[in-house]
C-alpha positions, -999 to 999 in steps of 0.1 A, spaced: 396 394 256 396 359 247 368 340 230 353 308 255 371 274 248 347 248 241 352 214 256 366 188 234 330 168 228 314 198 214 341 202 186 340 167 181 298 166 177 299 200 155 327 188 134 303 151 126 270 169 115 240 157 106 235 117 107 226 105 71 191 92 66 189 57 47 159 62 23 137 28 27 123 15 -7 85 4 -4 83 -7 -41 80 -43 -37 49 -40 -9 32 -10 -31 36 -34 -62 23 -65 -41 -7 -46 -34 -16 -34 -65 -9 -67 -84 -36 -83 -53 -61 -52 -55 -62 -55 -96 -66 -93 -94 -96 -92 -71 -108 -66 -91 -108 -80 -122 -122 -116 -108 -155 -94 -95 -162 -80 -130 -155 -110 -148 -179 -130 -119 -207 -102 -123 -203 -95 -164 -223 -126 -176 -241 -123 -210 -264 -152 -202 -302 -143 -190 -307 -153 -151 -326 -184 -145 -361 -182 -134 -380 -214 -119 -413 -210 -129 -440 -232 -108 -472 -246 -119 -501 -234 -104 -526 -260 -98 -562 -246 -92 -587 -270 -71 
């Protein structure tokens, strides 16, 4: 007995195997966003950390 003959497309698609997958770098986007993230960061701490007392207005009160 003979083995089945495959048609000629199926050697030709067994024989090219699995497509290659290009690995995408995000590097540049991650780094973007952390350079933004830490800058805002930083700016709220340094806008909150203040080592001067708040200012009060005080008003007279005038009794009649």
């Amino acid at each position: 007995m003979t083995p089945p003959n495959k048609p000629e497309w199926m050697e030709l698609a067994y024989a090219d195997g699995a497509p290659q997958v290009k690995k995408s770098t995000s590097a540049l986007p991650t780094l973007l966003l952390a350079m933004a993230q830490l800058i805002v960061g930083v700016d709220a701490l340094v806008a909150q950390s203040g080592a001067e007392t708040p200012a009060t207005a005080n008003e007279p009160v005038v009794s009649a």
